[in-house]
FIRO-891589 format. One line per 8 residues: their letters; for each residue z, x, y of C-alpha. Coordinates in steps of 0.02 Angstrom, whole numbers, plus 32768, in hexadecimal, padded with zeros to 4 digits. Layout:
% FIRO-891589
A) Z X Y; ... .
//
This chain:
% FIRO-891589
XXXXXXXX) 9961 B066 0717; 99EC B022 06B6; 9A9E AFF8 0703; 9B02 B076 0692; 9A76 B0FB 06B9; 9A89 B0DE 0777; 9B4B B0BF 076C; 9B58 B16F 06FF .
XXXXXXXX) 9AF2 B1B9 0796; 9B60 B184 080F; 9BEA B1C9 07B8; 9BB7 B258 07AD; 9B7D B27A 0853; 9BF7 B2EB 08AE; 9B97 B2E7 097A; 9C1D B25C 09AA .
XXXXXXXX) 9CC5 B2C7 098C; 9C70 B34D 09E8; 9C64 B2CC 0A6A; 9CFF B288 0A5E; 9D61 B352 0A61; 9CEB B36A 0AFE; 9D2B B2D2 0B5A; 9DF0 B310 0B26 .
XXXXXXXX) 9DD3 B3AA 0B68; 9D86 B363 0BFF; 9E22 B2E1 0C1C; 9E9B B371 0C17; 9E40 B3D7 0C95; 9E4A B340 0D10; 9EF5 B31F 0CE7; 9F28 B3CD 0D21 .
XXXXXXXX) 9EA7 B3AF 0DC6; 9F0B B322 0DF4; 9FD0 B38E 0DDD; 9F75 B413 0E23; 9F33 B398 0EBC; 9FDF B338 0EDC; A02E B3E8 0EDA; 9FC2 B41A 0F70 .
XXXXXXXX) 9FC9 B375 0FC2; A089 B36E 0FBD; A081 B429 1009; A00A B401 108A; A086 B371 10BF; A107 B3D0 10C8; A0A9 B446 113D; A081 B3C9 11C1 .
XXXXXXXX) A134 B376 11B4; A16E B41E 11E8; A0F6 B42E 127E; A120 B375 12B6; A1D0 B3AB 12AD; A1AA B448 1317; A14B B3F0 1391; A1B9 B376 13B3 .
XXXXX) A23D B3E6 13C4; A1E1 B443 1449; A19E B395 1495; A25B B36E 14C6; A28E B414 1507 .
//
């Protein structure tokens, strides 16, 4: 095979943007994972803060 055949194959072989639109897609999806995570986390925190607090408030009385 010659190099401009296999270079004009190459070009015009489309498999790799699908690729590259699947990994996009994919990168977005984990991006909102990780707001939706640190969302939860920080709520969760906030949850047992308020329990500590309660506790030790009932601990000293």
């Amino acid at each position: 095979m010659k190099l401009t055949t296999f270079l004009k194959t190459i070009g015009a072989d489309n498999s790799g943007a699908t690729a590259v639109e699947y990994g996009l897609i994919v990168s977005l999806i984990v991006l909102a994972m990780i707001g939706a995570f640190t969302n939860v986390a920080d709520s969760n925190n906030g949850m047992w803060n308020n329990v500590s607090t309660a506790y030790e408030e009932a601990a000293s009385n």
